[in-house]
N, C-alpha and C positions, 0 to 999 in steps of 0.2 A: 504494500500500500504506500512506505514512504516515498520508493524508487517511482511508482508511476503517478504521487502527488507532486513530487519534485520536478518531473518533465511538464505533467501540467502548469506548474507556478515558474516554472522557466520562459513559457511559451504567454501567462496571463495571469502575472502573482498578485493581482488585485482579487482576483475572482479563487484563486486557488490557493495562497499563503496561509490564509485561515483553516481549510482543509487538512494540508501539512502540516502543520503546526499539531490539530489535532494526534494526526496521524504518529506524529513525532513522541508525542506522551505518552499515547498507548506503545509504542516502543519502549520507550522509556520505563516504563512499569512491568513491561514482560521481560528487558533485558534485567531488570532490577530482582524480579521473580527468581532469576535465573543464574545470579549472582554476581553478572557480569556492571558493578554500580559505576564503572567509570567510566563503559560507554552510555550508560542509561542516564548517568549524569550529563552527558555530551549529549544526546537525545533530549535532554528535558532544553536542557539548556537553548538549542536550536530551536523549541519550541516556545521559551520564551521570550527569548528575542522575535520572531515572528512575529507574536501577538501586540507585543510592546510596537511593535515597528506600524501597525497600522494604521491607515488613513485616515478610519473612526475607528482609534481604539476604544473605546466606552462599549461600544456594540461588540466587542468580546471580552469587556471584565469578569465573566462569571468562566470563561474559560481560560484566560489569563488564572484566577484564582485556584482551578484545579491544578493548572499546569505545575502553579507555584506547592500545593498539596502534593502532586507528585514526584518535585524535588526534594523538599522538604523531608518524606518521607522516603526517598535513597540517602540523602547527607545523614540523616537518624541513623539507619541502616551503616554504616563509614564511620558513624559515631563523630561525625561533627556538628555534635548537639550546638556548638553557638552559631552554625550558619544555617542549622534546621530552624534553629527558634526567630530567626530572623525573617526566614525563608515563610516558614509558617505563618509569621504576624503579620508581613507584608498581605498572605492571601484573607486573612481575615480582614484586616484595612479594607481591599479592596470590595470583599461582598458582602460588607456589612450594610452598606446601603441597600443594594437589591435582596436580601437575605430581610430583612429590618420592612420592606415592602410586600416580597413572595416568601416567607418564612416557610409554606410547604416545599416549594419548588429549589429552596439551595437549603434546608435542613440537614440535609445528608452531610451535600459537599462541608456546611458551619461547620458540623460534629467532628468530620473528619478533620479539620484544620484546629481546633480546639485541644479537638485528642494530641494532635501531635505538637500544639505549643504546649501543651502542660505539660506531655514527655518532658521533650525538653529543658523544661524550666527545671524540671525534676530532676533530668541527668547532669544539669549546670549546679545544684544546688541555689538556686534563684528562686527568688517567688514571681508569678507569674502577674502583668502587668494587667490589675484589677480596673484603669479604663480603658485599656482594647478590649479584656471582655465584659467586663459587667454589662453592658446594653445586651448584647450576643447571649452572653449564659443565660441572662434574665429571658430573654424570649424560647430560648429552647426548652428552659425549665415551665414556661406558662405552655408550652405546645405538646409537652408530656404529660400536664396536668390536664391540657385539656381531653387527650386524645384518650 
């Protein structure tokens, strides 16, 4: 998938960058599956620069935020907890607006960036920065309660 998005985004990377980019994470996470974290880091990596590089990047924050959930969680993995926790915090910055708006819709991805900043904090022996999440924890704990 990435070799025939990359010919695509050769030929028309407005229309196809975003596709690759995806495509690039999900590498990124199977090379990471698979042990190999320093190409999966180079994989995510190409992926985030992609999405950062675009024309209207806003219309791929909530993918921007996985991509960052994806690195985060190989640098964990490598045990560079203080460039996961940064890694991590950045993707919560960014989908804390659309998360704060569609609370169903990025609930998952929240959790998952949550989970892996408080790793974090935990494996740096830090405590974890109570106003990046307090708005975020607050609403996932009222969609637990409510559910």
């Amino acid at each position: 998938a990435v070799e025939i998005r990359r010919q695509l985004a050769q030929a028309q990377p407005h229309a196809f960058n975003p596709h690759l980019a995806g495509s690039l994470n999900n590498l990124g996470a199977m090379l990471s599956a698979l042990g190999r974290r320093e190409e999966a880091l180079q994989a995510t990596q190409e992926a985030l620069d992609l999405y950062r590089a675009q024309a209207q990047p806003n219309a791929f924050t909530p993918d921007l935020a996985n991509a960052l959930e994806t690195q985060g969680s190989i640098l964990q993995a490598m045990e560079r907890f203080s460039e996961a926790q940064k890694t991590f915090a950045e993707g919560i910055e960014l989908l804390a607006p659309s998360f704060q708006r569609l609370p169903q819709v990025f609930a998952e991805w929240m959790q998952n960036l949550v989970d892996g900043y408080t790793l974090s904090c935990q494996a740096l022996g830090v405590e974890p920065d109570a106003e990046l999440l307090g708005p975020v924890v607050a609403k996932l704990r009222e969609m637990m309660r409510d559910a």
